[in-house]
C-alpha positions in Angstrom: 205.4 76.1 -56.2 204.6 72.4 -55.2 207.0 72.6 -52.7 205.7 75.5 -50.9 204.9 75.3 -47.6 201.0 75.9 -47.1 200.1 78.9 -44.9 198.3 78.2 -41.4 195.6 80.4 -40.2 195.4 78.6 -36.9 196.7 81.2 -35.1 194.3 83.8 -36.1 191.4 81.6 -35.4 192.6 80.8 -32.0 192.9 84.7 -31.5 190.3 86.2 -28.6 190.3 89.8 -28.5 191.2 91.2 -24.7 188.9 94.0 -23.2 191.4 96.6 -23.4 191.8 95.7 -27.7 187.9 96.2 -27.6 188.3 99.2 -25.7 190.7 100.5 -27.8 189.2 99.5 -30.9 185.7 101.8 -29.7 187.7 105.0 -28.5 189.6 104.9 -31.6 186.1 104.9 -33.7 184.4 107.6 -31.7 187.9 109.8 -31.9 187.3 109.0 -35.6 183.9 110.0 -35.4 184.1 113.0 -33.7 186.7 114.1 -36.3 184.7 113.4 -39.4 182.1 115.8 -37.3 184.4 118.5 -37.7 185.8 118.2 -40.8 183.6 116.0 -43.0 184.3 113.0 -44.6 187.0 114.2 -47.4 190.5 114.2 -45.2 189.0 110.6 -44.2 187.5 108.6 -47.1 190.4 107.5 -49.0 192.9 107.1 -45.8 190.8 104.8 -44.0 189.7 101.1 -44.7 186.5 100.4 -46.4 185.8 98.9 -43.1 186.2 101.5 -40.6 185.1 103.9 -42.7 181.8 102.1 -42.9 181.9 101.2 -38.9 182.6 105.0 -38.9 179.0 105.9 -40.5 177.6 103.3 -38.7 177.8 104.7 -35.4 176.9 108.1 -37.3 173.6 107.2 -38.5 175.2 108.1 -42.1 172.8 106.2 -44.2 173.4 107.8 -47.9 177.2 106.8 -46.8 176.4 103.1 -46.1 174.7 102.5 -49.1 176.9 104.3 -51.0 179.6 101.7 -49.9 177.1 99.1 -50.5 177.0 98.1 -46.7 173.9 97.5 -44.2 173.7 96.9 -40.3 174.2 93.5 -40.9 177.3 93.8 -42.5 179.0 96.4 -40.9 178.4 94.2 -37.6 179.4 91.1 -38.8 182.7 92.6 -39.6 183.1 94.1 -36.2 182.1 91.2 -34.5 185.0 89.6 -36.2 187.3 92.8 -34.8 185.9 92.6 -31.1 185.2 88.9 -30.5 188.1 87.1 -32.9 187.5 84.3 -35.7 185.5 81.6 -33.4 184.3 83.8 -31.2 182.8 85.5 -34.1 180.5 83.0 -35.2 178.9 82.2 -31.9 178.0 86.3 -31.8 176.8 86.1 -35.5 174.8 82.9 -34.2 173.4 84.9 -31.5 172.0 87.5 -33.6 175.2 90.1 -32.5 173.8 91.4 -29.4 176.9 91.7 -27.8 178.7 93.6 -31.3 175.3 96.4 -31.0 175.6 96.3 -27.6 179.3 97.5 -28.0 178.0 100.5 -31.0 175.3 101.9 -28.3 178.5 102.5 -26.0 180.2 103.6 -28.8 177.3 106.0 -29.2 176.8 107.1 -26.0 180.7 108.2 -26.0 180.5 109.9 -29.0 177.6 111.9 -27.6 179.5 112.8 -24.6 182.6 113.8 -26.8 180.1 116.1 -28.5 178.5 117.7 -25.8 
């Protein structure tokens, strides 16, 4: 194993997310949403990520759900930051308190209310 090559991660941290991933990234969480309306959270739970799941009942107010999955604002956030800004940009939006990450769940939210409507 000495010889193995090490792995670099330089590409991912040079990764910057484009509008149209973001976009993509908050339609597919309010489609996900609005499904888990419908049908509740068992067809859901155990096919999704930990992750989306709990971005999922973030933007649905589920509160038992989030503790349940031991996650708060903060950490539901920091993840998506990671999703919607990329590694370094990341860390500047954690830095600045992730205005820009809830910014991007109120949209998601005021989607998802239209999609409900």
């Amino acid at each position: 194993m000495a010889d193995a090559e090490r792995i670099s991660w330089d590409h991912l941290k040079a990764r910057q997310p484009s509008d149209v991933e973001r976009d993509a990234l908050q339609t597919q969480l309010v489609e996900r949403a609005v499904a888990v309306n419908q049908h509740g959270w068992d067809e859901y739970r155990d096919v999704w990520s930990a992750g989306e799941v709990a971005g999922v009942a973030y933007l649905l107010g589920d509160a038992a759900l989030l503790e349940e999955l031991e996650e708060h604002e903060g950490s539901v956030l920091t993840r998506f930051a990671g999703d919607l800004y990329g590694f370094k940009g990341a860390r500047k939006e954690i830095e600045s308190g992730l205005v820009n990450t809830q910014a991007w769940f109120d949209a998601a939210r005021k989607k998802l209310g239209k999609a409900t409507t």
